[in-house]
N, C-alpha and C positions, 0 to 999 in steps of 0.2 A: 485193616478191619473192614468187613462187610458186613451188608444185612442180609440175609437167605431168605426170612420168612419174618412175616407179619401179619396180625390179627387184629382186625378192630372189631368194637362191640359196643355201639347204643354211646358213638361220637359224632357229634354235628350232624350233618346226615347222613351218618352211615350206623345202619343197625349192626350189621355185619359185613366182614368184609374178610377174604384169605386170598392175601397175597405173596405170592413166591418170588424172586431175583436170581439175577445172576449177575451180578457185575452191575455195571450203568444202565440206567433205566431212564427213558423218558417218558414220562407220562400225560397221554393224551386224552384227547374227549371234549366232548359238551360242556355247556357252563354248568355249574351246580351241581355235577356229577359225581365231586368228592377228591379233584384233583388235590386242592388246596389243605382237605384234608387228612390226604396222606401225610403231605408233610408239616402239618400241625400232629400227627400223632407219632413222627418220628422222632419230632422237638418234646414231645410230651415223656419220652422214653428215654431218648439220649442227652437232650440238653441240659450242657449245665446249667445255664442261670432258667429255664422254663417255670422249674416248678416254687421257686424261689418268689414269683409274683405272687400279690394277694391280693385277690382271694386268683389262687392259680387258672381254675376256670371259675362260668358262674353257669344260669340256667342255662343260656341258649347254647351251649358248649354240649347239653346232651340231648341226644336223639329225641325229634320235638319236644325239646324243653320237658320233660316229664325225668324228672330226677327220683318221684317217689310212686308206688305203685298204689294198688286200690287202698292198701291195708297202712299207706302211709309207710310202708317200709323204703329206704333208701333202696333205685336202680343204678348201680355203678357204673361208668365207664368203663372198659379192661380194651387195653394195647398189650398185647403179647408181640414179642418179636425178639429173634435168634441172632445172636452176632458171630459171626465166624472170621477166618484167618486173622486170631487175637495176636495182640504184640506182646513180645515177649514181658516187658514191663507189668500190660496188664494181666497175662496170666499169672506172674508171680502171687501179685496182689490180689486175686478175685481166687487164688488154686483150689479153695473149697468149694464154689460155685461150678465150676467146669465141668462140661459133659461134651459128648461125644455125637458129630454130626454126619446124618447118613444122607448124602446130596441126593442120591437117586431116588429112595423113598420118601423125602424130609420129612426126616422124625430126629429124636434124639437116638441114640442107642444105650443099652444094658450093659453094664461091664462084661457081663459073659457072652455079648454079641460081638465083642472089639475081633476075636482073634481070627475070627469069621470074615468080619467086615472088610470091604476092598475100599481103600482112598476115606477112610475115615476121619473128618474134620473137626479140629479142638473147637468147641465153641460156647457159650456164654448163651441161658433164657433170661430174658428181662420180662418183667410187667411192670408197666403204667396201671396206675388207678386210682380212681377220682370219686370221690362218693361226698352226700351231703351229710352232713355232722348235724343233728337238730338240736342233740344237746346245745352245741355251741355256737347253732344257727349261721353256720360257715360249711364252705365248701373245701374240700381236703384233698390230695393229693398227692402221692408218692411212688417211686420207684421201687419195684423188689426183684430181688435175685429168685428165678423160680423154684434154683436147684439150691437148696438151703440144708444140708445133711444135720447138720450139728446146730439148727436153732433147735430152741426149746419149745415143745409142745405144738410142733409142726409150724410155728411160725414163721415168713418169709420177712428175710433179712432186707432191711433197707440196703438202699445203694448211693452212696454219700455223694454230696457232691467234689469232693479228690478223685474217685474214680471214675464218674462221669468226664471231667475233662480227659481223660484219658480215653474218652471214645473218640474224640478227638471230630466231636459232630458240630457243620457251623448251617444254618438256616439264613437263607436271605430273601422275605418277603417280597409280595410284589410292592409296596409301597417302598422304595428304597432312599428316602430324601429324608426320613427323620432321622432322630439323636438316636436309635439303638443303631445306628451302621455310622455314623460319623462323630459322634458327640466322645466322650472318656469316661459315659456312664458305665455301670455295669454289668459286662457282656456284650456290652460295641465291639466294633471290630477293632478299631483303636484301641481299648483296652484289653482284647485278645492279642492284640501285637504288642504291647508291653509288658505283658503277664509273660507270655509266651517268652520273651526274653530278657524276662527279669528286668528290666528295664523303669521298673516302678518301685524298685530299692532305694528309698531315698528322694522320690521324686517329689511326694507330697511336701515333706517335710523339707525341705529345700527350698520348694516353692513358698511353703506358707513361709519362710522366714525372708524370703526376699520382697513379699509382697506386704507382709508387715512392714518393714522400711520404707515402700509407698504409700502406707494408709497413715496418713497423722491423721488428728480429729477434726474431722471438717468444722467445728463451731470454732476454730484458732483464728478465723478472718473473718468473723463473725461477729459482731460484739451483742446484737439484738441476743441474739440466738445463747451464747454463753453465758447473760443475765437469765433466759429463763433456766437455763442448767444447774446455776447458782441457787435459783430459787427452788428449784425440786430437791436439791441436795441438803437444805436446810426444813425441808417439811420430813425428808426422811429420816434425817438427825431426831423427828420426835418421836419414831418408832424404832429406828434402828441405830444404837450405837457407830457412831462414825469417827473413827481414829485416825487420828494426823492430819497436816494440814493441806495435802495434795489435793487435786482433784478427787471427786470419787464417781462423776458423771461425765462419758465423752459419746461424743456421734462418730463411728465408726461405717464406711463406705460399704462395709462386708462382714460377719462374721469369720470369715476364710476357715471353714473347716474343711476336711476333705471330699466329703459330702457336697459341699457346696462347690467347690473348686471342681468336680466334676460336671456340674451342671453349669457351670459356667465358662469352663476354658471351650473354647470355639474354634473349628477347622476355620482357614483364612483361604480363601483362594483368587489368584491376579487371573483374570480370564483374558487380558487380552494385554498387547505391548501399549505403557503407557497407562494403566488403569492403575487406581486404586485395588488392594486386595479387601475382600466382599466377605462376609459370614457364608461357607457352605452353603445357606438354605435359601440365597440370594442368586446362585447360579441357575441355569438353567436344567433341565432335567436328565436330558444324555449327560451334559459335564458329568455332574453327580453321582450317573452311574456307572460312566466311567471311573470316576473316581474310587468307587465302588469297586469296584472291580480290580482294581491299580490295589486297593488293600487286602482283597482277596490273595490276589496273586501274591506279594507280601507274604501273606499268611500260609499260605501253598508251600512257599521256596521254605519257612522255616521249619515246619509238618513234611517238609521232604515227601510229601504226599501220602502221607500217614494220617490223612482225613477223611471225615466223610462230608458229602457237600449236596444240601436242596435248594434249588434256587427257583423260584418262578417266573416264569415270562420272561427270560433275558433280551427279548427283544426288546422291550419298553424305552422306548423313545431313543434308540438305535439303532443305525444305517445296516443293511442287509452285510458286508463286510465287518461290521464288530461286531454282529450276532454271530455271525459262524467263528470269528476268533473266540469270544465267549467261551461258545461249544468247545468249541477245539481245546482250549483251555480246562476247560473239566473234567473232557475225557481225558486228557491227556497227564496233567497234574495230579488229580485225588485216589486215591485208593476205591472211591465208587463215588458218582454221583447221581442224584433224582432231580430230573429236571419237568416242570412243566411247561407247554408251548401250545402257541397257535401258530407260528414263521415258520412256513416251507423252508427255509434258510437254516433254521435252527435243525425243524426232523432230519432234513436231507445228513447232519453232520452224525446220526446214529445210525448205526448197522438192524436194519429190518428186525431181528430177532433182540435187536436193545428199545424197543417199541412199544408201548404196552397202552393199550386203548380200553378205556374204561367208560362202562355203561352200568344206569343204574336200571338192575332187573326187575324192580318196582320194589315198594314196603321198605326202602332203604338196605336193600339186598345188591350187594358194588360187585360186579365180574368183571377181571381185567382178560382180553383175549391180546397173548403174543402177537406180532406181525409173524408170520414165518410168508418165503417165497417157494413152500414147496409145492406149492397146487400148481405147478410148473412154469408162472410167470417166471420169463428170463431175467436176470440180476441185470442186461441191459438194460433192457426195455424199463427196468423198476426205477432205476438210477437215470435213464434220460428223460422219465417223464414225473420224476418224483416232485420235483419243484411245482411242475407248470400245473400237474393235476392230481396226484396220486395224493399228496398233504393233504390236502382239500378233503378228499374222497373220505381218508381216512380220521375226517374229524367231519364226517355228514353224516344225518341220520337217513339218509337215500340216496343213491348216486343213480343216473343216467345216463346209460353207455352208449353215444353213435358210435357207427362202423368208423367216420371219418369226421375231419374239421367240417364240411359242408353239413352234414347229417347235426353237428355240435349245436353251428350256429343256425342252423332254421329249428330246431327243436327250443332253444333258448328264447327266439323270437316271435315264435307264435305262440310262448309259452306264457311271455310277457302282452301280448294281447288277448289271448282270452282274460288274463288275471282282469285287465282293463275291462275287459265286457259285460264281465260276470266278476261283480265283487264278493259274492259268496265262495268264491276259491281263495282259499291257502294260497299266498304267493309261496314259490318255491324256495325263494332263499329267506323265507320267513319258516316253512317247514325244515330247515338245512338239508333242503337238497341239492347236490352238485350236479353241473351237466357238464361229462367228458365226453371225451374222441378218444378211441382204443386204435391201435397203431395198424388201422387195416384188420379182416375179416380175422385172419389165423389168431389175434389176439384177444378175441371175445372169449371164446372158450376158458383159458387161462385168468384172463382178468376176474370171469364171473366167477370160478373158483377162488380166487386171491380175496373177492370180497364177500363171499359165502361164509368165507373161513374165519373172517372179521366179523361175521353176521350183520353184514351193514345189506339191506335189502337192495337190490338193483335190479334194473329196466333195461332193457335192450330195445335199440332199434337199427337194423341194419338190411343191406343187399339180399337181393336173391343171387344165391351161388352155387352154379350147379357142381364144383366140385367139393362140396357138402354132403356125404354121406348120411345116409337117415339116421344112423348112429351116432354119429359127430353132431345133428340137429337134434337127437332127443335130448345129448348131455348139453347141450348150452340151455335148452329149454328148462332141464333142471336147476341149472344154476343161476335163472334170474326169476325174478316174482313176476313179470310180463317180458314178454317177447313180441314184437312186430317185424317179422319179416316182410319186406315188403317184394313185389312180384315183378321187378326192375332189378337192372343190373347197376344199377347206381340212382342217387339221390337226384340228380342232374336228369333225368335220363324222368322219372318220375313228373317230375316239374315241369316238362314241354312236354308231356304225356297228357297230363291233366290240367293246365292252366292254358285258358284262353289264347288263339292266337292272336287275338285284337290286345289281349295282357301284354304279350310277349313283344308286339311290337312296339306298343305304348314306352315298355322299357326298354328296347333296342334304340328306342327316337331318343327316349332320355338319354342313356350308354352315349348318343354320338352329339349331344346338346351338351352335357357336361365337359365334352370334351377334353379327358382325363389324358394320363404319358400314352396311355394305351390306345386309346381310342385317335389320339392325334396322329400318329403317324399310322391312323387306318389299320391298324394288323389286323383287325377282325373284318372287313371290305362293309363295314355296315353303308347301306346306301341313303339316300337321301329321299328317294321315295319308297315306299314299302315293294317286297318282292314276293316272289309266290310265297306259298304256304310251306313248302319243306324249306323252303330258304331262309322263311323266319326261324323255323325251329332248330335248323340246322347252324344258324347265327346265333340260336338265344343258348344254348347248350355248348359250344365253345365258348363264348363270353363265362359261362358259370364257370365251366374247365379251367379257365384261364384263371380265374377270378377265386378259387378254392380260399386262398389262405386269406384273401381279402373280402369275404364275406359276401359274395356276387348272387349269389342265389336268396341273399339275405333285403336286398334291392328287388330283385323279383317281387319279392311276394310282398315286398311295401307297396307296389301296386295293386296288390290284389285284394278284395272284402274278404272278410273271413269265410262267406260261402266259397269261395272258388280256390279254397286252401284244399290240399288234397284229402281226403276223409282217411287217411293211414294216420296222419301226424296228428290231427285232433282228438279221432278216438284215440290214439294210443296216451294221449297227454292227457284225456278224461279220465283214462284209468289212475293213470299215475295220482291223479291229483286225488281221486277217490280211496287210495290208499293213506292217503294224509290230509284225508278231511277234517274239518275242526267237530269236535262235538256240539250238537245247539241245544240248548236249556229247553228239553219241552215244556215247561210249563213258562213261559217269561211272562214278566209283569208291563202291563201293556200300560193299565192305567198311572199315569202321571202323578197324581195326589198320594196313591197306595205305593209308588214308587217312593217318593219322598218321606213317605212314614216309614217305611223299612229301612231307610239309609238312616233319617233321624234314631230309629230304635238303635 
């Protein structure tokens, strides 16, 4: 089973939302962008034990808390969403609900549309919906079949929870250390693995009879304690008939009902050789989610992967290697899964077009934009630098592209000293801006399309290149919001162009005081008294050459004031920054007393 298509409406912060799939989805973005609330509305839908809480939601569960409108009429919740490639089980059982799914246009289809239609999919409309009850002064919520032919009076048919488990959907929050994923309450995972194989035939009542055989009455070693029992049993003798001569008051350890026994029986785990075994919530937090995982997979092998699976942030507090097992793991096991992430480790394990980046388009208006790499970024190029910068990219609300690592790291570093100069700018990785190196010239063009397409705004700064075409230069120009070309054949090349040669040698003295692997065995002939003026420049611009991946132009200009920085990299980081300016309060309250009365009100 899969989901095709889903609809939110006036959930947490999403007014609206239309979203389509195909398979496994991982879903990306900013924080509070409604990642978490997907798959809270896909639990709201599919899960079985979800709506079974009470009160199922409450206020803050709808779109700013405004559950009723000016007239005091209830504003509903509505989760729409299609399930397609049904098992055959559940279609028997749902065969009156069942309609007909057109992947290319996603719609349903008409009965008289079927004989027409190419690759037409059996599938299932669900809605969620949630409204406030004032009669009852509670909040309500249930599942219905959309396609309902044979209620009455147009009514939609509830959807039970027997057939819910049969969607066979399991959600795994980011908090994963409580009792709904390790405890026998339920809808634990634990209890989905006993359910799942019958395994709980018997299991209560077994228990309570063996646990009864442990509990005698604690007051039997007691004498204090059994005189006041004596004495409550004789005050109740004048209200209540008390027949025979047995006991008729004991102190019992537990009531042992099953109810109780769920809340009590406890994961044990020995974390280490020679330990005591510890309650679950005593381990550390990888263990845990590890272990988590270990009952997932469990639950995988027995679902033969006839599940659906949401999980958030499987990175949480594990090593770059079991996050990508993880991944691996879901795509590979579940019949579809929705995963959310920030681990370059984690995106890197889904294919670009299983990518789905979410922004909110303001008013609680959710657009998700596909990854695709057809803006002709090469599937190399995407895959060797998906980890180191492309993740990143695509979970920023601005990226800055140099032509090269040298271009990266001095943009990065003088970006970080103005912020220092002028505390009226945005730091950049407080705006979520990223600053990349594009794989060499030929890869701007491509790139700024890749992120055009993503509508993630980007910055360019790179080389003069004369086999650049005015044509080839208008289209990069299009595809970034600022462009600086600069009037050098390289970054290096600018740098002993424009910075002092009293700078240059300053940090050649330095280069050969440090006396670094490079500088020791002299490769660069830096000499001991200064030499002419082409030979500083001609010495300070190999050293950067040399120096590229280790940041040597980045030593430059830490000698240098921010005056004698070149006027290409400042203005062009003015602008940037101007783009992601903070808004300031024009009216702000200066005085201190009228301040204090405003916070008091």
């Amino acid at each position: 089973m899969k989901v095709t298509s889903l609809q939110i409406n006036n959930f947490r912060c999403v007014k609206n939302a239309s979203l389509v799939f195909d398979g496994h989805s991982l879903v990306v973005g900013g924080n509070n962008v409604g990642k978490s609330t997907i798959c809270e509305a896909l639990d709201l839908v599919l899960g079985a034990d979800r709506l079974n809480r009470f009160p199922p939601v409450d206020e803050y569960d709808f779109y700013n808390g405004q559950y009723l409108d000016e007239n005091d009429e209830p504003i509903p919740i509505t989760i729409d969403l299609v399930l397609s490639d049904l098992s055959d089980e559940l279609r028997d059982k749902i065969a009156p609900h069942v309609e007909f799914w057109n992947a290319a246009e996603r719609r349903t289809l008409d009965r008289d549309e079927l004989a027409a239609a190419d690759n037409a999919q059996i599938c299932v409309q669900l809605r969620a919906q949630a409204i406030y009850n004032a009669e009852e002064d509670e909040f309500e919520a249930h599942t219905y079949f959309l396609h309902s032919p044979d209620s009455i009076d147009g009514e939609l048919k509830k959807v039970g929870r027997g057939i819910k488990r049969l969607f066979g959907f399991l959600y795994l929050r980011t908090i994963r250390t409580g009792n709904r994923a390790l405890s026998l309450e339920r809808g634990s995972l634990l209890d989905v693995i006993l359910r799942t194989t019958n395994t709980r035939a018997g299991l209560w009542e077994s228990t309570l009879q063996r646990l009864a055989e442990l509990n005698p009455p604690i007051d039997e070693g007691a004498a204090d304690l059994r005189d006041i029992l004596q004495d409550i049993e004789q005050r109740l003798g004048e209200y209540i008939p008390m027949q025979g001569g047995a006991r008729k008051t004991q102190l019992h350890v537990s009531s042992l009902t099953r109810e109780h026994l769920r809340k009590t029986l406890a994961f044990f785990l020995k974390t280490g050789e020679g330990q005591s075994s510890v309650p679950f919530q005593r381990s550390g937090t990888g263990t845990l989610n590890t272990l988590v995982l270990a009952l997932l997979s469990y639950i995988a092998d027995i679902k033969d992967g006839g599940f659906i699976f949401a999980m958030e942030e499987p990175e949480i507090a594990l090593p770059p290697h079991t996050q990508r097992r993880v991944a691996n793991y879901l795509l590979t096991k579940s019949a579809q899964c929705f995963v959310t992430s920030h681990s370059p480790y984690v995106i890197e394990m889904f294919k670009p077009e299983q990518i789905q980046i979410i922004k909110n388009a303001g008013e609680g208006e959710i657009e998700a934009t596909r990854v695709s790499l057809e803006s002709g970024l090469k599937a190399k190029t995407y895959k060797q630098n998906l980890r180191r910068s492309y993740a990143e990219a695509m979970l920023s609300k601005g990226v800055i592209v140099g032509e090269g690592i040298t271009e990266q790291f001095v943009i990065s570093h003088i970006a970080q000293r103005m912020e220092l100069e002028d505390m009226s700018l945005q730091p950049l990785d407080l705006a979520g801006v990223t600053v990349m190196a594009a794989d060499g010239d030929t890869d701007l063009l491509p790139l700024g399309k890749f992120l055009a397409f993503l509508d993630i705004p980007a910055f360019a700064f790179y080389d003069h290149n004369p086999r650049f075409t005015e044509l080839q230069l208008q289209e990069i120009d299009q595809q970034y919001e600022l462009v600086e070309r600069i009037g050098y054949d390289s970054m290096e090349s600018l740098l002993v162009d424009r910075i002092s040669l009293d700078t240059q040698w300053t940090f050649l003295s330095l280069c050969l005081l440090n006396n670094d692997e490079l500088n020791a065995e002299n490769k660069f002939g830096i000499p001991q008294d200064r030499p002419t003026d082409q030979r500083v420049k001609h010495l300070t611009k190999g050293y950067l050459k040399r120096t590229k991946g280790e940041g040597g132009a980045v030593l430059l200009l830490e000698c240098c004031t921010m005056a004698q920085v070149p006027h290409e990299i400042t203005n062009f980081l003015t602008n940037v920054y101007q783009h992601f300016a903070v808004a300031v309060d024009p009216n702000p309250i200066e005085d201190a007393d009228e301040q204090d009365a405003v916070c008091f009100l």
